[in-house]
Backbone as a printed PyTorch tensor [residue, N CA C, xyz], in Angstrom:
tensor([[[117.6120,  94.1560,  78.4300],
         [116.4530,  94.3400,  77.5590],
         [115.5780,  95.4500,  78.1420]],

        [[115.0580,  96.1490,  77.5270],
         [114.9240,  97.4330,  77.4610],
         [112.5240,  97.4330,  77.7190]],

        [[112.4320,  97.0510,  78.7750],
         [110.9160,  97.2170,  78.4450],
         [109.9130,  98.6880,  79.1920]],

        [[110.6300,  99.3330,  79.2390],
         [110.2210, 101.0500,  79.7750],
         [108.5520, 100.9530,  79.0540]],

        [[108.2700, 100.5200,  78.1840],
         [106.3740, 100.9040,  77.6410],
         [105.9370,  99.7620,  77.1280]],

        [[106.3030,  98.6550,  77.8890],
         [105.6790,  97.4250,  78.0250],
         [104.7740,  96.6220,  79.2250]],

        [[103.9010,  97.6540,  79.3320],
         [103.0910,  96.9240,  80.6480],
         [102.3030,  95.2510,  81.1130]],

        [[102.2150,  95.1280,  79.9540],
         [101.8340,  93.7350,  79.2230],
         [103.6630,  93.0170,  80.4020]],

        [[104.2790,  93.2940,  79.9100],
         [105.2500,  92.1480,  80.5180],
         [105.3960,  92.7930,  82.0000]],

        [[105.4360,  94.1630,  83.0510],
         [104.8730,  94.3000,  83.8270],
         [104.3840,  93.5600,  84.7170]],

        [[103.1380,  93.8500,  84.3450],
         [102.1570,  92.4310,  84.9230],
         [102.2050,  91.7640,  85.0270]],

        [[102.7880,  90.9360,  83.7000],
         [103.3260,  89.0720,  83.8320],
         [103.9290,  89.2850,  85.3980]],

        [[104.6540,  89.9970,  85.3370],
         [105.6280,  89.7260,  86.7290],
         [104.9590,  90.0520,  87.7950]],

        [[104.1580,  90.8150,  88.1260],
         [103.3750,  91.0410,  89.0590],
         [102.1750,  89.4410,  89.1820]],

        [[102.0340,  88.8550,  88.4300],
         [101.1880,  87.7780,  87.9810],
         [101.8810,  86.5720,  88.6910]],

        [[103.2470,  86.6810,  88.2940],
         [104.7520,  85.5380,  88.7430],
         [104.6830,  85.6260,  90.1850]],

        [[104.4520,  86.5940,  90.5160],
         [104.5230,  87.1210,  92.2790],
         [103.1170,  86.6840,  92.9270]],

        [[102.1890,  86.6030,  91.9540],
         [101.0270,  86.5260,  92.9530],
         [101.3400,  84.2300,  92.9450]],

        [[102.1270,  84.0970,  91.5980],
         [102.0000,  82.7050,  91.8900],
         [103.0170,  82.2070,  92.7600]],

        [[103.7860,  82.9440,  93.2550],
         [105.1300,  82.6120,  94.4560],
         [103.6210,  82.7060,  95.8490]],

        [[102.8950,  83.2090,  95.8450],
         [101.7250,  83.5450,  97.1560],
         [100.8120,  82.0700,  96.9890]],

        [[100.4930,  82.0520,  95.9690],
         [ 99.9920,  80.7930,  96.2360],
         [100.2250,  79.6470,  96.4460]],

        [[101.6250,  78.9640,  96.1820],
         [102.5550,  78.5090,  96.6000],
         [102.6850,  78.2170,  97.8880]],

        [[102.5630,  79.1560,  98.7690],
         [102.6540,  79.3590, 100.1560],
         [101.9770,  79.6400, 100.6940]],

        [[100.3300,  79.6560, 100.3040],
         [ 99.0500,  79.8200, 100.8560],
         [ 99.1640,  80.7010, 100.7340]],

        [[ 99.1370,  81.8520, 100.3750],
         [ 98.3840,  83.3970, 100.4390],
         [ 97.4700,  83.7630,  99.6470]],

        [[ 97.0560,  84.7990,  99.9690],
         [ 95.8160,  85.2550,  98.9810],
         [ 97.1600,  86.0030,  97.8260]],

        [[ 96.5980,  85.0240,  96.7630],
         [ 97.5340,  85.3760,  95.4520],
         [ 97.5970,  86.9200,  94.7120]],

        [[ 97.9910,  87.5040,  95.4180],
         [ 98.3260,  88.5890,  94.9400],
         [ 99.9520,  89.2280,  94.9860]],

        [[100.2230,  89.7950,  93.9110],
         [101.8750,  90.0380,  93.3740],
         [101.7690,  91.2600,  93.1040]],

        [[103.0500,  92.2080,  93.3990],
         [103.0510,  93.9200,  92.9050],
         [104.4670,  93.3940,  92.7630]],

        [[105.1410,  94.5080,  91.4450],
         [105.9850,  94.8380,  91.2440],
         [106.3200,  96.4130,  91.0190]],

        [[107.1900,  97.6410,  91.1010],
         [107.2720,  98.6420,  91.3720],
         [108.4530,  98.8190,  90.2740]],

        [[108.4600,  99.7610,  89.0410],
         [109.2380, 100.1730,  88.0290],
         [109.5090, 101.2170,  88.0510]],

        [[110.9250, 101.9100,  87.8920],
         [111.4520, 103.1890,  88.0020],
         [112.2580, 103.0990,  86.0050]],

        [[112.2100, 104.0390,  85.5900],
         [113.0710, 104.2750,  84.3610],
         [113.3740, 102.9960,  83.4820]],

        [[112.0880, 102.0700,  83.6040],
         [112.3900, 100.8520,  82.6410],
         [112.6130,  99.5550,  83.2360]],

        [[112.9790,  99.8790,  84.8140],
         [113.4200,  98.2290,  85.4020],
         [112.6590,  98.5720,  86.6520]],

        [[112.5820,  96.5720,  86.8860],
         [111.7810,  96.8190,  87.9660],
         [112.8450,  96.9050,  88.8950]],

        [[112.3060,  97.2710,  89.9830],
         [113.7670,  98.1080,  91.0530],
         [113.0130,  97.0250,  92.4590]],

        [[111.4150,  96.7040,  92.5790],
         [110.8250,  96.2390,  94.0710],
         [109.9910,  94.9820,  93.1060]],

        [[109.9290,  94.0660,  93.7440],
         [108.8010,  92.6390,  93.6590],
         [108.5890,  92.4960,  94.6140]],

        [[107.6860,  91.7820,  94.7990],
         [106.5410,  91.2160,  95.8610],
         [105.5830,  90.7150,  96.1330]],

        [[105.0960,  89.6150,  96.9690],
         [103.7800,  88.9550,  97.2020],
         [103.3440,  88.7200,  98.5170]],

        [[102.1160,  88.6870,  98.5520],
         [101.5190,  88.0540,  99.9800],
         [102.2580,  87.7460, 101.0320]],

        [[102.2260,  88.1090, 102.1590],
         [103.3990,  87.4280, 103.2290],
         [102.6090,  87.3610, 104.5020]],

        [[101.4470,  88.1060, 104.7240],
         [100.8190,  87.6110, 105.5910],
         [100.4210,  86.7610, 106.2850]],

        [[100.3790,  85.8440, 106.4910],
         [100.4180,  84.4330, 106.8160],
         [101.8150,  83.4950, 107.4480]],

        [[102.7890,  83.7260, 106.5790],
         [103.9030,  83.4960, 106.5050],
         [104.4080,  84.0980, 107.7420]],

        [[104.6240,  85.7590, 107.5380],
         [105.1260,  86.2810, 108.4380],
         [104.1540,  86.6370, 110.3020]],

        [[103.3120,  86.4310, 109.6370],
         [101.9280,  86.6370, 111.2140],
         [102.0160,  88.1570, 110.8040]],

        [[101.7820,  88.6800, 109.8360],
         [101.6640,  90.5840, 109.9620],
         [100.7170,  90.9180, 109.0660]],

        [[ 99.1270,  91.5460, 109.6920],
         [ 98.7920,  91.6150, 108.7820],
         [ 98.7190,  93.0080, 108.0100]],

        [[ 99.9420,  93.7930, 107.7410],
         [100.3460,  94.6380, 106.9740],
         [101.3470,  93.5880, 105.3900]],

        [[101.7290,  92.5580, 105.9760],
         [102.3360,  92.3860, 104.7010],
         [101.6910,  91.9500, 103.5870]],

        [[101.5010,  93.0920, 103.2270],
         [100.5600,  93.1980, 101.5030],
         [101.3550,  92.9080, 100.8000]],

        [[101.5100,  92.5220,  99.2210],
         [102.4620,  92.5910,  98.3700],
         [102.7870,  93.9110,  98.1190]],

        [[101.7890,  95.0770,  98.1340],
         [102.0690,  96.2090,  97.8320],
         [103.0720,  97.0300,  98.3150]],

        [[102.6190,  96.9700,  99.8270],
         [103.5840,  97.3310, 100.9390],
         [104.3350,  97.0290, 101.5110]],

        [[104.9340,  95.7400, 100.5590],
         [106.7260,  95.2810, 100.8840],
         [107.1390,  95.9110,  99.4410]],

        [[106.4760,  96.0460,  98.6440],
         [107.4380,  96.4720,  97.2090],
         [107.3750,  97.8150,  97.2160]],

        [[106.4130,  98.2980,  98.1490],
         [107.0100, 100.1900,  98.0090],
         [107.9790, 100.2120,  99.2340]],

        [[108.0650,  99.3010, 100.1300],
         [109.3530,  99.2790, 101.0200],
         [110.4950,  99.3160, 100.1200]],

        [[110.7880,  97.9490,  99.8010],
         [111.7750,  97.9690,  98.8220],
         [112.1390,  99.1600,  97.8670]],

        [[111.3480,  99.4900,  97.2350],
         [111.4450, 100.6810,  96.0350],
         [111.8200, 101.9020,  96.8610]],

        [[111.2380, 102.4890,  97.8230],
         [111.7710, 102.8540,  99.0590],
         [113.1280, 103.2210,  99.2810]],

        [[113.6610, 102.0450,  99.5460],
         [115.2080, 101.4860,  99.8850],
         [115.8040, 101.6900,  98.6700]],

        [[115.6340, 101.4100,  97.7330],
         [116.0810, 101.1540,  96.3630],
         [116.7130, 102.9640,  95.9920]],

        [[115.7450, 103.3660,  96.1610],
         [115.7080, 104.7930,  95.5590],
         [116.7410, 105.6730,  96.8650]],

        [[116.3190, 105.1820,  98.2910],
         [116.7800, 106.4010,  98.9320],
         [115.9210, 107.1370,  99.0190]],

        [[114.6030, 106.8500,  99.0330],
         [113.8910, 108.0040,  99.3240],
         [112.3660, 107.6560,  99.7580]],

        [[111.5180, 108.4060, 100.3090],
         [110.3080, 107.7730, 100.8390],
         [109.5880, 108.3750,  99.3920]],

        [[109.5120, 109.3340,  98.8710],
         [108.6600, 109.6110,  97.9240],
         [109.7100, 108.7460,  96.4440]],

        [[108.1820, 108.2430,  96.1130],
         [108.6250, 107.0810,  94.9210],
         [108.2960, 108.0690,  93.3250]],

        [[108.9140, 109.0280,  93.4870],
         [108.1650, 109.7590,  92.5490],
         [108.7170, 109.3890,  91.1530]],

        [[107.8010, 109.1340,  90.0230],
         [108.3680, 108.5070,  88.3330],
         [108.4110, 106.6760,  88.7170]],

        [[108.1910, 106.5350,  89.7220],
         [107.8610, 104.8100,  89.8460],
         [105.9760, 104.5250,  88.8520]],

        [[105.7770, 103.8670,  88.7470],
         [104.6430, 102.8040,  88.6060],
         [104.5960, 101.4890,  89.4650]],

        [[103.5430, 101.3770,  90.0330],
         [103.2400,  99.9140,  90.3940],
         [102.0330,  98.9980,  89.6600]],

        [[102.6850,  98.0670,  88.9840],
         [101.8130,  96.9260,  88.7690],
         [101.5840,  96.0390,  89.9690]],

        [[ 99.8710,  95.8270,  90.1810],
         [ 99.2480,  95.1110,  91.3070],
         [ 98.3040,  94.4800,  90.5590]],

        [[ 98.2980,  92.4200,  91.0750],
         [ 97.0220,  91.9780,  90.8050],
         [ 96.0270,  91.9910,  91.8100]],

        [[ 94.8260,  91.2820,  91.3570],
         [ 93.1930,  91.5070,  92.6380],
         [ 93.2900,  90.0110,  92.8340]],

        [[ 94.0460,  89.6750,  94.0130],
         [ 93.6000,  87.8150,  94.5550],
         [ 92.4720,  88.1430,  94.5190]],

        [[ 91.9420,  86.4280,  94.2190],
         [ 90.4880,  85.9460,  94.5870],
         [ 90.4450,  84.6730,  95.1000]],

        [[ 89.8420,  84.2170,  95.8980],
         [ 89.9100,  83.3540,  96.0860],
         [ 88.3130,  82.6310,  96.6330]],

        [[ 88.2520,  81.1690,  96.1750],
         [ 87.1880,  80.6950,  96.0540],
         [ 87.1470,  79.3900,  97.3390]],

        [[ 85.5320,  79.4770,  98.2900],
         [ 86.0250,  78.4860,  98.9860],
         [ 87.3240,  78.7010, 100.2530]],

        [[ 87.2610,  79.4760, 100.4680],
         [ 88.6940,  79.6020, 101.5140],
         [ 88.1520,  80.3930, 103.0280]],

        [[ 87.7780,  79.5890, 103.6540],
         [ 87.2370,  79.9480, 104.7790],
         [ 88.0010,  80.6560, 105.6970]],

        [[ 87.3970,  82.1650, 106.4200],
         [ 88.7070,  82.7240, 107.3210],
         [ 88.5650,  83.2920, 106.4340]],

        [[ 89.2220,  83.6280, 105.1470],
         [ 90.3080,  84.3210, 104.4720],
         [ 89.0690,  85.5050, 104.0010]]])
């Protein structure tokens, strides 16, 4: 299925990712990374999980996309990213 100019479903998935983070305590945030219609990188929160605090959702799915492509420049990608919030969460 073919969704190249559907950002609306995009997001959903970037949305799906931030709810795999909350799941596992993270600050709920999800990126997904699209090249020519498909998503090629997903991702969420891992900070916590992993003890790193580089693992953004962002910056495991431009890893991936990264890898994916063969190349460090992601050029003709898009990334869909949500804004965790979180209420009450002390530390965080």
């Amino acid at each position: 299925m073919e969704y190249a100019h559907n950002h609306e479903y995009f997001m959903r998935q970037a949305i799906i990712e931030a709810g795999k983070a909350i799941e596992k305590d993270e600050v709920p945030v999800g990126a997904v990374i699209v090249y020519e219609g498909r998503i090629i990188a997903r991702a969420h929160n891992q900070r916590e999980l992993l003890n790193d605090p580089t693992a953004h959702a962002e910056m495991i799915a431009i890893t991936q996309a990264a890898a994916y492509l063969e190349n460090w420049r992601l050029t003709g990608t898009t990334i869909y990213v949500t804004l965790g919030a979180l209420c009450n969460a002390p530390g965080r």
